[in-house]
C-alpha positions in Angstrom: 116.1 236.5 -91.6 114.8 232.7 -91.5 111.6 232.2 -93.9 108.9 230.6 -92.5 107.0 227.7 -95.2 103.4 227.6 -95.3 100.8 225.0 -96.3 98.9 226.2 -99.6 95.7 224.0 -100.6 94.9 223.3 -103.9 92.8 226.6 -103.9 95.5 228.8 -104.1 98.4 227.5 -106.5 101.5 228.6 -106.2 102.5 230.1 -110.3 104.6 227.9 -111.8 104.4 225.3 -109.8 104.2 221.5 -110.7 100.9 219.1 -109.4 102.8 216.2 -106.9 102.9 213.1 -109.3 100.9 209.7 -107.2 103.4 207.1 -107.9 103.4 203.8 -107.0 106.6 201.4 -106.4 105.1 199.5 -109.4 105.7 203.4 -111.6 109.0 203.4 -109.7 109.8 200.6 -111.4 108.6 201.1 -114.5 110.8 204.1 -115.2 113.9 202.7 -113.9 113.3 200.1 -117.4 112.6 202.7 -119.3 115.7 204.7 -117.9 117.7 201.0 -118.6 116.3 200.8 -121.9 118.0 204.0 -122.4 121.0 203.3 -121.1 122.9 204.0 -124.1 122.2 207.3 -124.8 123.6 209.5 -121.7 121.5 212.6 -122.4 118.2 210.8 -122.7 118.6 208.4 -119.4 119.6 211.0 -117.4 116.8 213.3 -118.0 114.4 210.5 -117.0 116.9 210.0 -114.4 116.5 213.5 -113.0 112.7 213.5 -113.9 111.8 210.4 -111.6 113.8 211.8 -108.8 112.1 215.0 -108.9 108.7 213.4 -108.9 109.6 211.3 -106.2 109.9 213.8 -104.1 107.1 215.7 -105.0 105.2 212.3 -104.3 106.4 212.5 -100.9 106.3 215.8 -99.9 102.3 215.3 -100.7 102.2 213.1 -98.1 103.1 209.8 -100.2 102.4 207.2 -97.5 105.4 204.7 -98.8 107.7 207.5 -99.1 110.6 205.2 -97.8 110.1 202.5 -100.1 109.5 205.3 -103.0 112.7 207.1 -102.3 114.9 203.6 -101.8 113.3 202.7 -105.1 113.5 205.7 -107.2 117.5 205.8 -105.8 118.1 202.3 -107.6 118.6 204.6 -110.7 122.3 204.7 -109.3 122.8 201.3 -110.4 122.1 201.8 -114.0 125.4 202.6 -115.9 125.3 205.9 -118.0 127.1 208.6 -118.0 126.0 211.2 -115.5 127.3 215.2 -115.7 125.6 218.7 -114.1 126.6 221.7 -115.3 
């Protein structure tokens, strides 16, 4: 049976759930130094790693208007050389 997603204002927060993070390519960019700053220990850069990505796309599925240019951004993480594992 197919589920069907509905719109929930700010009136009626889902519990548990996270407020969408406002980025800016400018924040976007910020993190991916911090993430290279971090670069040399795995566990550390990959949890900001994971932790821009998911705010990303909390940023655009609130309607972020430069969601392109947030997700191309936030997916330059990819080029930062740590060592990556999921469990």
């Amino acid at each position: 049976m197919a589920r069907e997603i509905t719109h929930r204002d700010k009136s009626h927060p889902v519990p548990g759930s996270e407020e969408p993070v406002l980025l800016s390519v400018e924040d976007v960019a910020h993190r991916l130094a911090e993430i290279a700053h971090h670069q040399d220990d795995d566990e550390v850069a990959h949890g900001l790693e994971e932790q821009l990505h998911s705010d990303v796309l909390r940023a655009i599925a609130a309607g972020a208007p430069d969601a392109q240019i947030l997700a191309a951004a936030a997916l330059r993480s990819e080029t930062i050389d740590f060592a990556r594992w999921n469990a």
